[in-house]
Each structure stands twice: as C-alpha cells, then as structure tokens.
C-alpha positions, 0 to 999 in steps of 0.5 A: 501444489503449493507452490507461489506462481510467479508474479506478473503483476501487483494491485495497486491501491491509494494508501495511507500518507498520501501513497500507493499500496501494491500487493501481490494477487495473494496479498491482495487476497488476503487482504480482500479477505480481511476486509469480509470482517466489515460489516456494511451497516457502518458508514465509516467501513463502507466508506472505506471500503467503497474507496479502497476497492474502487481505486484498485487496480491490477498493473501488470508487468511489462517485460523489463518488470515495470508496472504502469500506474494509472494517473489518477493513482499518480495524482493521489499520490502526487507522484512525480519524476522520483519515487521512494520504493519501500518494502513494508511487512506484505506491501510495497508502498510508492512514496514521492521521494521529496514527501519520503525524506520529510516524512522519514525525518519527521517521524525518526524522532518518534521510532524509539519511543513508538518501538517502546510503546509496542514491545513492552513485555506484558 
C-alpha cells in the first residue's frame, strides 16, 4: 500500500506545438480526472476532449524500455528519424529534434521576460 508500481508503459497523447504527450497510468489519471471539470455542453471543451481522448493510446514497453508510437501519432507529430525527449513537470513530451532547436531559439528571447511575468511577488 502506497507504493507507485513500476512503469510498464505510458499513454501517449497529440500534445500541444505539434508534439506527444506521454504520461504515466497516475499521471494520466490525474489527468482524466481534471478534465471531469469540463462541462460537455461547451463546444470548445467537447471538442477538446473528443480529440484528446481519441488519439490516446497506451504503449507499452517493449524489454529494452522502449515504447512503439503509433503512426498517426508520429504523423501529428511529424516525427521523423531524431526525436527531443523532454522532462516537463508530470509529462514527457517527443518533439522532432529539428522543430525542438527552432522552437528552443525562438522561444529563449522570451524565458526571462515570461519568468518575470509569472513570479512577480503579489
């Protein structure tokens, strides 16, 4: 009792920029359940959610811990040969490595001024 089981997979999920989302079966869950906070009524969060859940899926790994990313995941990724692997607070996130370094050196102007906006004391 309380303690996590080992990892044997990840959901993996279209994400935001164009990249996968994986989680853990707890991260996921906690995830799934934040989303019981949407209300269906609203297009907008349907439609999220209609899309979220339907490209999800749950990749196992194989015993090397690698995982098998389905294609149509790949192809919303554009995924090809090299892939950026990122540790993100409760997710990893697969970037193709070319978009990755474009992203990275376009977004680095705005880190400190983002960080700024974000810990300004109340």
């Amino acid at each position: 009792p309380g303690e996590e089981r080992p990892i044997d997979g990840f959901f993996v999920t279209t994400g935001m920029e164009k990249t996968l989302f994986l989680f853990t079966a707890k991260g996921f869950e906690e995830l799934r359940k934040s989303f019981s906070n949407l209300s269906f009524a609203r297009t907008g969060q349907r439609e999220f959610q209609r899309t979220f859940f339907a490209n999800t899926t749950f990749a196992e790994l194989d015993p090397q811990g690698r995982i098998l990313v389905r294609d149509n995941l790949k192809g919303w990724a554009v995924l090809k040969r090299d892939v950026a692997i990122l540790g993100v607070e409760n997710r990893i996130e697969l970037w193709d490595s070319g978009r990755w370094e474009k992203y990275r050196k376009q977004s680095s102007g705005r880190f400190e001024k983002t960080a700024d906006e974000l810990f300004k004391p109340f």
